[in-house]
C-alpha positions as CSV (number, residue, x, y, z in Angstrom):
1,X,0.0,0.0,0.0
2,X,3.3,2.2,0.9
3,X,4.4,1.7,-2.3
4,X,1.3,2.4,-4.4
5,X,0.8,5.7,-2.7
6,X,4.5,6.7,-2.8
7,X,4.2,6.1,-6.6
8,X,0.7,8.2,-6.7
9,X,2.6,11.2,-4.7
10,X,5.3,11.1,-7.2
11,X,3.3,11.1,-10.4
12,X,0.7,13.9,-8.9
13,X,3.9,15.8,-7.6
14,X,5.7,15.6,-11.3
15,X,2.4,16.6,-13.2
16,X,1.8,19.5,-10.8
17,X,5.3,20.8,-11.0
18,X,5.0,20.5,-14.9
19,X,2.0,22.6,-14.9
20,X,3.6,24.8,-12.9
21,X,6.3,25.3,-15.0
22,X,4.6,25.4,-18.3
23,X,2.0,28.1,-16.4
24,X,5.0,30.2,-15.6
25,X,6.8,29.9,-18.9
26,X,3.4,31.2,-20.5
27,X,2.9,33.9,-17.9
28,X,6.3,35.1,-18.5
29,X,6.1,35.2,-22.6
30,X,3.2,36.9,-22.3
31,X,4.4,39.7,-20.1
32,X,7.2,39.9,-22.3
33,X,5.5,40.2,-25.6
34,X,2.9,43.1,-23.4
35,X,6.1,45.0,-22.6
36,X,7.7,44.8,-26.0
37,X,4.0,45.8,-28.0
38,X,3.9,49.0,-25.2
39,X,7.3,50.2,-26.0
40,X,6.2,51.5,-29.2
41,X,5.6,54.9,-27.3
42,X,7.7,57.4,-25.8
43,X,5.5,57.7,-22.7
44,X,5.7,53.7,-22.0
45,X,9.5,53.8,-22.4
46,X,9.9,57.1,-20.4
47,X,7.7,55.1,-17.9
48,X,9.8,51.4,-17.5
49,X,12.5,53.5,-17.0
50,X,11.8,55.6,-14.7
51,X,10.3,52.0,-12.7
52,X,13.6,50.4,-13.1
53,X,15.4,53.9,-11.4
54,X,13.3,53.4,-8.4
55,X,13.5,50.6,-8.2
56,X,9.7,49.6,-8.5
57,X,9.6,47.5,-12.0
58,X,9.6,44.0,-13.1
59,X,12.6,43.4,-11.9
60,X,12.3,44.0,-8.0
61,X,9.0,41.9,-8.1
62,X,11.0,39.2,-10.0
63,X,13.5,39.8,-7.6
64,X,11.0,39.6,-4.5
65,X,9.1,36.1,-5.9
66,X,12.4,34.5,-6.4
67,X,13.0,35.2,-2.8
68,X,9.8,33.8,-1.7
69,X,9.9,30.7,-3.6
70,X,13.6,30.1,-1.9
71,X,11.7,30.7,1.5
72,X,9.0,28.2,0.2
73,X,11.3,25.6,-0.2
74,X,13.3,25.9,2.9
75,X,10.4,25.5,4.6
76,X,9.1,22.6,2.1
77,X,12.4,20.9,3.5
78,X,12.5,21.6,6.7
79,X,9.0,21.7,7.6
80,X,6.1,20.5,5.1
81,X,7.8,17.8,3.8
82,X,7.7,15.8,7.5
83,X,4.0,16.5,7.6
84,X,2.2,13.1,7.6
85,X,-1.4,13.6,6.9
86,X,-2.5,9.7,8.1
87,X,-4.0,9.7,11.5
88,X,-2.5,6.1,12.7
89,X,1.0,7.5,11.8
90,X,0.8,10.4,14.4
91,X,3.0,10.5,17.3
92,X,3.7,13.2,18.4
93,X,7.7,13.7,20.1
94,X,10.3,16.1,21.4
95,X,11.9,15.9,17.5
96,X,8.4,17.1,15.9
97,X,9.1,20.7,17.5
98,X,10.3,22.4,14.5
99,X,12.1,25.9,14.3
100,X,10.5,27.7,11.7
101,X,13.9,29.8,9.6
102,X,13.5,33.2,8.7
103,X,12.8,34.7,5.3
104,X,16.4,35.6,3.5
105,X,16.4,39.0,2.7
106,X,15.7,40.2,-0.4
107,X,18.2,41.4,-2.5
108,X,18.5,45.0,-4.1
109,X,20.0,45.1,-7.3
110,X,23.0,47.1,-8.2
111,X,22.9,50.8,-10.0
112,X,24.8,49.2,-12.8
113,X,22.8,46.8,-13.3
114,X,19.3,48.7,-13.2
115,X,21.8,50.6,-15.7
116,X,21.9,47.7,-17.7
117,X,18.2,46.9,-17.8
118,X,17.2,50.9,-18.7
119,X,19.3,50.6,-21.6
120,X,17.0,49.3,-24.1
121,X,14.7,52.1,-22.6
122,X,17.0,55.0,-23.0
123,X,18.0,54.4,-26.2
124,X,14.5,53.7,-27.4
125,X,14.0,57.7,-25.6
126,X,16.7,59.0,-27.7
127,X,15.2,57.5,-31.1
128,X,12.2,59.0,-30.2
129,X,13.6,62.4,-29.7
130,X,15.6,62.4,-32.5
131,X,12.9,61.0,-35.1
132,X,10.0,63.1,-33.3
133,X,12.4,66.4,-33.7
134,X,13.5,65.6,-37.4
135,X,9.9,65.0,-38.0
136,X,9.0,68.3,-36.5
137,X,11.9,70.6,-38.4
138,X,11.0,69.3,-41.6
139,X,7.0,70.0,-41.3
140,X,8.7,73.5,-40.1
141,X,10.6,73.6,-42.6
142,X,8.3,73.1,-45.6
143,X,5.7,75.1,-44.0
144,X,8.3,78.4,-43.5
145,X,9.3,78.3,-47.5
């Protein structure tokens, strides 16, 4: 019976981490198609960037889930995973006092590299400057002769 349900676990554990994955691959080529479509404007571009200054963008809350999916499985190991849901298998001892771990902190990323990020952004701002200006002097221009 041990094994049978051991071998259930592991084929529900394997399909749901496959969803997973395949729900966050989606989620994240979606997200990134989104972002590239709303570049097309100055105001979008102006807007990642100033995001990925403060700190505030994609990246941070990329930055903040990867943190909490680190603390999720720290706790899977240390705690979940000696859960036993059967009721005949309960006994309860001094060893099943578990010390919960802290969080780790989440890391801030670096000016250079928030650098890094903004550059598609910047250079997208000074395309649109330059096109949007040349544009502009030459409707001036054939309007003044």
């Amino acid at each position: 019976m041990k094994l049978l349900e051991e071998e259930y676990r592991l084929k529900f554990q394997n399909h749901a981490n496959k969803l997973d994955r395949d729900y966050k691959r989606e989620t994240e080529r979606q997200e990134q198609l989104g972002e590239t479509l709303s570049r097309i404007t100055p105001t979008s571009s102006l807007i990642y960037l100033a995001t990925n200054l403060t700190q505030t963008g994609k990246g941070t809350r990329i930055t903040y889930f990867q943190t909490g999916d680190r603390y999720y499985e720290m706790l899977h190991t240390d705690v979940f995973s000696k859960i036993i849901d059967h009721i005949t298998a309960r006994v309860f001892t001094s060893e099943d006092t578990v010390k919960i771990t802290q969080p780790p902190s989440v890391e801030t990323i670096t000016l250079g590299e928030t650098l890094r990020q903004s550059a598609v952004d910047v250079m997208l701002l000074c395309f649109f400057a330059v096109v949007l200006t040349t544009v502009a002097f030459l409707k001036f221009f054939r309007s003044d002769i």
